[in-house]
N, CA, C and O atoms as a DFTB+ gen file, in Angstrom:
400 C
 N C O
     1  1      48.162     -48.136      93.030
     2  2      47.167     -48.513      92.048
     3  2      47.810     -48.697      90.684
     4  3      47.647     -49.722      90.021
     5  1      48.550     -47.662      90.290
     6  2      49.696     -47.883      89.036
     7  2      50.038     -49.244      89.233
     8  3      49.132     -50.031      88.960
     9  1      51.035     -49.700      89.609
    10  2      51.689     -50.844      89.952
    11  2      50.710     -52.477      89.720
    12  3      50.921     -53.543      89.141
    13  1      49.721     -51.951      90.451
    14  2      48.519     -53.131      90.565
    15  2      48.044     -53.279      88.745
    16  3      47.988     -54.372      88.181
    17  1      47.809     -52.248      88.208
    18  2      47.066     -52.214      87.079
    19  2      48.281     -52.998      85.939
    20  3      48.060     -53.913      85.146
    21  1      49.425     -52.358      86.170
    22  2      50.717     -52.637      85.294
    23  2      50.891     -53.812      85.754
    24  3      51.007     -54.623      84.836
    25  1      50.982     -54.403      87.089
    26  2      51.252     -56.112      87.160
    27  2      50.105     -56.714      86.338
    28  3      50.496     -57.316      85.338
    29  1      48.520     -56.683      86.570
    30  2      47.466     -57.193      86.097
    31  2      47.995     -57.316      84.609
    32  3      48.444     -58.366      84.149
    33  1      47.921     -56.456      84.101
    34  2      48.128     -56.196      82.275
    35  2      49.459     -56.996      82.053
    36  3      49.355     -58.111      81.541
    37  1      50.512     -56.596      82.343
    38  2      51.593     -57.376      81.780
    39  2      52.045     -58.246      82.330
    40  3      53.167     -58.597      81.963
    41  1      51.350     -59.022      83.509
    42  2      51.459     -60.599      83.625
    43  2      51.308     -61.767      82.448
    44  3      51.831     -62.363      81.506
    45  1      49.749     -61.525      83.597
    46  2      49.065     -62.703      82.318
    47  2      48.326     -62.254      81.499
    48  3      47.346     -62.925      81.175
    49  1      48.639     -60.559      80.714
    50  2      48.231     -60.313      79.408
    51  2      48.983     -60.508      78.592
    52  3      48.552     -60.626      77.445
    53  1      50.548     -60.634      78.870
    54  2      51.428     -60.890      78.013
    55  2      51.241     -62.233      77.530
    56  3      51.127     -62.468      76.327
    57  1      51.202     -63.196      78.488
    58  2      51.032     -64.882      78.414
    59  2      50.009     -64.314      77.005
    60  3      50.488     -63.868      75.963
    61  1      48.590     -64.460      77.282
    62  2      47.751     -64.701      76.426
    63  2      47.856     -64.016      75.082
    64  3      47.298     -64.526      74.111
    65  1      48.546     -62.880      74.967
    66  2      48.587     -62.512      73.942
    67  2      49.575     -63.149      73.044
    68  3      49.470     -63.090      71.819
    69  1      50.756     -63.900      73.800
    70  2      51.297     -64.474      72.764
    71  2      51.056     -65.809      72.525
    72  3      51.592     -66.452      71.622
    73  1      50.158     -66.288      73.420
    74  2      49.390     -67.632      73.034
    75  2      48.488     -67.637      72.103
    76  3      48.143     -68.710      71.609
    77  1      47.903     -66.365      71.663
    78  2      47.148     -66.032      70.882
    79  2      47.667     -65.059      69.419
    80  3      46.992     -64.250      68.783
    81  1      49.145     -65.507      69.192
    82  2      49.942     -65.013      68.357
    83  2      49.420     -65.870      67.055
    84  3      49.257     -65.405      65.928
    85  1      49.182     -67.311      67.491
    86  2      49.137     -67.893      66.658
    87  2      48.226     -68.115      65.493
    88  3      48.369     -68.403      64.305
    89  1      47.078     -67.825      66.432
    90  2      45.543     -68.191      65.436
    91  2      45.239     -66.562      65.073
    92  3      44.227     -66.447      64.380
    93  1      45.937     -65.225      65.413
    94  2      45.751     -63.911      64.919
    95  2      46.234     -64.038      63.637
    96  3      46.969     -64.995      63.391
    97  1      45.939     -63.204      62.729
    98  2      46.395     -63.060      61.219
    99  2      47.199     -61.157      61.269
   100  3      47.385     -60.592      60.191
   101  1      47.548     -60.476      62.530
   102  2      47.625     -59.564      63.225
   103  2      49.086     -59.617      63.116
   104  3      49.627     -60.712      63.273
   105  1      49.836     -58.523      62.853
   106  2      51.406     -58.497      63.021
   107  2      51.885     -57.177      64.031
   108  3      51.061     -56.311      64.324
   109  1      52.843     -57.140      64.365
   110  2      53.224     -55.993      64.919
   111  2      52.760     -55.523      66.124
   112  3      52.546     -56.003      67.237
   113  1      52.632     -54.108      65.424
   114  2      52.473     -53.400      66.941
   115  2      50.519     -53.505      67.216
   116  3      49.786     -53.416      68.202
   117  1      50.327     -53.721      65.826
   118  2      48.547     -54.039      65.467
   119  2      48.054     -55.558      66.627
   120  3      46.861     -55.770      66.848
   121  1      49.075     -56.391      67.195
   122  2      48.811     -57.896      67.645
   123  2      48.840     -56.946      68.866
   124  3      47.831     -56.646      69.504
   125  1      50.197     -56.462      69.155
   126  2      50.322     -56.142      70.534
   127  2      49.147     -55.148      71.423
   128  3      48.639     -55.259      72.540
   129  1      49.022     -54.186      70.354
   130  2      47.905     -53.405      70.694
   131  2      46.328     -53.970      71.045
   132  3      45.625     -53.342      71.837
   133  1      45.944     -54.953      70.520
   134  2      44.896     -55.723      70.096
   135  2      45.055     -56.321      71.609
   136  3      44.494     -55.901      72.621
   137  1      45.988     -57.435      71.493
   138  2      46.295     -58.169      73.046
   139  2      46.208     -57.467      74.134
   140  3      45.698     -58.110      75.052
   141  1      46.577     -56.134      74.464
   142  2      46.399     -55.074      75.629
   143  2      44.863     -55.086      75.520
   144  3      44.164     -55.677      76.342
   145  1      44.356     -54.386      74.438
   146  2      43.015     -53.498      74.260
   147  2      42.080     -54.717      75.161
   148  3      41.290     -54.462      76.070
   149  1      42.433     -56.131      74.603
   150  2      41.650     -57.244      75.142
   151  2      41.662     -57.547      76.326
   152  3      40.629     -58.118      76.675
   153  1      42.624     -57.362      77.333
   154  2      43.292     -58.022      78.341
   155  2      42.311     -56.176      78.966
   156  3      41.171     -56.488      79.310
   157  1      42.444     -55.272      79.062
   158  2      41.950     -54.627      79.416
   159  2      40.298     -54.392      79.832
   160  3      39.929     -53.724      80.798
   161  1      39.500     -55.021      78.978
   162  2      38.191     -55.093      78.745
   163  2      38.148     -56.762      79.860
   164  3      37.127     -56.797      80.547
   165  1      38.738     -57.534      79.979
   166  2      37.940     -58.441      80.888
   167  2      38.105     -58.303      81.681
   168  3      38.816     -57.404      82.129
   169  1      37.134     -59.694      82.679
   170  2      36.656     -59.179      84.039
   171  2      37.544     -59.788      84.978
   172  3      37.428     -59.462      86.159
   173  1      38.328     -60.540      84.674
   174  2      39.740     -61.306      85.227
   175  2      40.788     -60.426      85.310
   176  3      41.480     -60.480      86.326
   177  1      41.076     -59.557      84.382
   178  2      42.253     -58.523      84.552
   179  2      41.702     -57.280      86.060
   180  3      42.439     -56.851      86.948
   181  1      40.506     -57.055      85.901
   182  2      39.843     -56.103      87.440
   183  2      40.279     -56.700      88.164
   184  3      41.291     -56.203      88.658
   185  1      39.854     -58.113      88.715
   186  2      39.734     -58.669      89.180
   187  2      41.156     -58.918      89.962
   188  3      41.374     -58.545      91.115
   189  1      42.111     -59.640      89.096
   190  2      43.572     -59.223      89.263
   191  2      44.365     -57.851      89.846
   192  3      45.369     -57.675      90.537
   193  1      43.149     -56.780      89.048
   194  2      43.759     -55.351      89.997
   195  2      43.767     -55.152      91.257
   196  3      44.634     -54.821      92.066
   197  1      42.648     -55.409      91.314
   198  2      41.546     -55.306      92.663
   199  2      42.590     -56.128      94.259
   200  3      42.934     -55.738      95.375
   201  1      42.716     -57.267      93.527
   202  2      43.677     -58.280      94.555
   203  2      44.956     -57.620      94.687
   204  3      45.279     -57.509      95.869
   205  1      45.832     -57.121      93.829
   206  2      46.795     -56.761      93.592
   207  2      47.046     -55.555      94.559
   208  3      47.812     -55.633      95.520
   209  1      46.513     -54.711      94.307
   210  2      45.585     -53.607      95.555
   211  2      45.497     -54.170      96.329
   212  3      46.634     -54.513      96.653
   213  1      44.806     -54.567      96.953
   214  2      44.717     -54.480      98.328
   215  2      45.543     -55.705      98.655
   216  3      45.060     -56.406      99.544
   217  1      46.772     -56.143      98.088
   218  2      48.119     -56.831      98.613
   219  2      48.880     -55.904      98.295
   220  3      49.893     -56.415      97.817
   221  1      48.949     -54.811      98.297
   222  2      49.963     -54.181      98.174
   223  2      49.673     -52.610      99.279
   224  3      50.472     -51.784      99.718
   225  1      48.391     -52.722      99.394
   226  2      48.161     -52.303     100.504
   227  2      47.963     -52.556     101.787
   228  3      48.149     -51.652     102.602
   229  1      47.645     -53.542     102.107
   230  2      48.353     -54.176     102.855
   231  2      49.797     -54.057     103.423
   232  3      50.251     -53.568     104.457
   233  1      50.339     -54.688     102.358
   234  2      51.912     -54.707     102.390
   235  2      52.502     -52.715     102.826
   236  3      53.640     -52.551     103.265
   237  1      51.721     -51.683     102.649
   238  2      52.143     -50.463     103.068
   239  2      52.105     -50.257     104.721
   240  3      52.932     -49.683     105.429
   241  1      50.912     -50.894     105.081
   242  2      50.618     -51.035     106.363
   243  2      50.992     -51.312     107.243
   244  3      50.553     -50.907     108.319
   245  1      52.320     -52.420     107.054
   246  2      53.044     -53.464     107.896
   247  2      53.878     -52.645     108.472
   248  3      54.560     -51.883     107.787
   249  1      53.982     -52.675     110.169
   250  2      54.889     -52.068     110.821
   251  2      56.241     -52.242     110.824
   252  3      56.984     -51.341     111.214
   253  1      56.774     -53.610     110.320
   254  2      58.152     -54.198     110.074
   255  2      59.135     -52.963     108.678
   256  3      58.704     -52.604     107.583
   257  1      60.190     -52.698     109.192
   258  2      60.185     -51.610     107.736
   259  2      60.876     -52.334     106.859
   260  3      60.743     -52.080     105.662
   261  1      61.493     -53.074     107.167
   262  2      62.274     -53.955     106.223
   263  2      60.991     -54.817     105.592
   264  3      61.330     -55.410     104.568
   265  1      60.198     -54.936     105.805
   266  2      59.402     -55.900     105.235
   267  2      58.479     -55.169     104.318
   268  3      58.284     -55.369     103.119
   269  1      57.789     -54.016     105.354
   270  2      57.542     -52.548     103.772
   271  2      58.079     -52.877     102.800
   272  3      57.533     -53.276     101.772
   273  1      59.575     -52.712     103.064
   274  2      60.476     -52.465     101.648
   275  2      60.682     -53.459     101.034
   276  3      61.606     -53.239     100.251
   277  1      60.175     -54.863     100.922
   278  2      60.770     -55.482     100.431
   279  2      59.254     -55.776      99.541
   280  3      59.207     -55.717      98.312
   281  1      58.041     -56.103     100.428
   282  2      56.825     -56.339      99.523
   283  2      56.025     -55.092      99.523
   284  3      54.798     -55.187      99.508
   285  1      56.703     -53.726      99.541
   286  2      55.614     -52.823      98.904
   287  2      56.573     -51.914      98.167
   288  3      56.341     -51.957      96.959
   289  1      57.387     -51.255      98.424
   290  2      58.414     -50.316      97.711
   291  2      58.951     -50.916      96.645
   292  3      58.605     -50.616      95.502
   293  1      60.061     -52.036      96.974
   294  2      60.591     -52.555      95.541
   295  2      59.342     -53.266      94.984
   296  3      59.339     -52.953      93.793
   297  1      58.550     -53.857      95.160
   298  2      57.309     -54.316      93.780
   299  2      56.923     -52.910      93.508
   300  3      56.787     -52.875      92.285
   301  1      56.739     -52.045      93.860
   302  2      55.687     -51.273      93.096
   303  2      56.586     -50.315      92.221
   304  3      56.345     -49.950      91.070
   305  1      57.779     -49.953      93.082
   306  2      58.844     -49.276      91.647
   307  2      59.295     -49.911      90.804
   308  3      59.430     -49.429      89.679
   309  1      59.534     -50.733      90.993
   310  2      60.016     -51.607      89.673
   311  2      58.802     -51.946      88.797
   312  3      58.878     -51.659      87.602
   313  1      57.752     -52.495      89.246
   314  2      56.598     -52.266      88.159
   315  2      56.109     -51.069      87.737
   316  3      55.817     -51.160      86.545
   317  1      55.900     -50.045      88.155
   318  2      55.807     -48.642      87.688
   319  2      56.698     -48.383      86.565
   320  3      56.451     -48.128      85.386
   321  1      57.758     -48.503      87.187
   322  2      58.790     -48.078      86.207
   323  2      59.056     -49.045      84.741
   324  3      59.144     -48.489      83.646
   325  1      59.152     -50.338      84.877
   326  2      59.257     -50.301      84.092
   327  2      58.030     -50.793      82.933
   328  3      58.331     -51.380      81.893
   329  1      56.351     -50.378      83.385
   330  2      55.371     -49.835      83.018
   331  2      55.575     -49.031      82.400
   332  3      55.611     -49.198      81.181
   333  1      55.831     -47.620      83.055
   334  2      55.975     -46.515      82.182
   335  2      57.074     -46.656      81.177
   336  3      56.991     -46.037      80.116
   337  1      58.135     -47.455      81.448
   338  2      58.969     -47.230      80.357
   339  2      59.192     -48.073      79.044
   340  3      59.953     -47.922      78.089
   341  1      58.004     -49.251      79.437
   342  2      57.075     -49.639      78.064
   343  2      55.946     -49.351      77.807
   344  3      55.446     -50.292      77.191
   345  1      55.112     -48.387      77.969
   346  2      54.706     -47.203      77.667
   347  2      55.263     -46.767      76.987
   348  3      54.755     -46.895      75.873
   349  1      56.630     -45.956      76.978
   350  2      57.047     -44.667      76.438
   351  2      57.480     -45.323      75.314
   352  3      57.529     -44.715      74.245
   353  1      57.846     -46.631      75.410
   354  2      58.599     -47.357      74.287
   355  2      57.482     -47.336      72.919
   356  3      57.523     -46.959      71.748
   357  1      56.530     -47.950      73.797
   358  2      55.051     -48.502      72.487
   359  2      54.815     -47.284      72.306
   360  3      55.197     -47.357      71.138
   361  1      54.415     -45.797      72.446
   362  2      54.209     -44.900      71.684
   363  2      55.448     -44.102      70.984
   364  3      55.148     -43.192      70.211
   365  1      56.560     -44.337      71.170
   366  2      57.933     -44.313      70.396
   367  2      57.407     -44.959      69.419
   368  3      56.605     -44.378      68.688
   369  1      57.778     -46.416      69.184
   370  2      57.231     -47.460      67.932
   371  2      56.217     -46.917      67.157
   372  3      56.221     -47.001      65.929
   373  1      55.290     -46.329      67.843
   374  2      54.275     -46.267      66.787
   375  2      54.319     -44.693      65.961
   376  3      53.642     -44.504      64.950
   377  1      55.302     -43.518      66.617
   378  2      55.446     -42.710      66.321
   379  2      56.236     -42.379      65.201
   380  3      56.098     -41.543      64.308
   381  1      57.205     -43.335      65.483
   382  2      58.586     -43.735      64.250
   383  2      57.876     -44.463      63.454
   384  3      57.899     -43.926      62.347
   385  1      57.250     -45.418      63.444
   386  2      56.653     -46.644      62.551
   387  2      55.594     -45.376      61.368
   388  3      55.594     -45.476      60.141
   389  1      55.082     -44.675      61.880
   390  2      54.260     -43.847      60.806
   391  2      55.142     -42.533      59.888
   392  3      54.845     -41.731      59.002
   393  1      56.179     -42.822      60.572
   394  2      57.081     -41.257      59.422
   395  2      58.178     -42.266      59.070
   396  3      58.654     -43.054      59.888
   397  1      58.543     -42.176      57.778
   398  2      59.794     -43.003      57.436
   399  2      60.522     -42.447      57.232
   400  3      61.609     -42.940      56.934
């Protein structure tokens, strides 16, 4: 479910948010934050989860193990991971960004 939610969001939330770099008057970590908060609230990003899920469950199911591993283990660690580790980054930024 991690994995599903982190592909949904930083697919095509990234796309739109920086398509929408342009007409924002928004800088920083204030655009980036804004672009998540948004991409979170519609009904296309669920929607995206939802599919994402149950292809990736699926993909756990498959008796082939080499094939497990190739469409359920490596997608979902590598999106997890490096989910969480822009995560850890964006509340770094914003932690440093407020003490000078």
């Amino acid at each position: 479910m991690l994995a599903a939610l982190f592909l949904a969001l930083f697919g095509p939330g990234i796309w739109v948010m920086f398509r929408d770099f342009n007409t924002t008057k928004t800088t920083g970590l204030g655009a980036v934050a804004g672009g998540l908060t948004q991409s979170l609230l519609s009904p296309v990003f669920w929607i995206m989860v939802v599919l994402l899920f149950a292809l990736f469950f699926g993909a756990s199911r498959l008796g082939n193990c080499s094939l497990r591993v190739l469409l359920f283990w490596i997608p979902t660690i590598l999106t997890s991971t490096l989910g969480l580790l822009f995560g850890a980054l964006f509340v770094y930024a914003i932690t440093r960004s407020r003490h000078p």
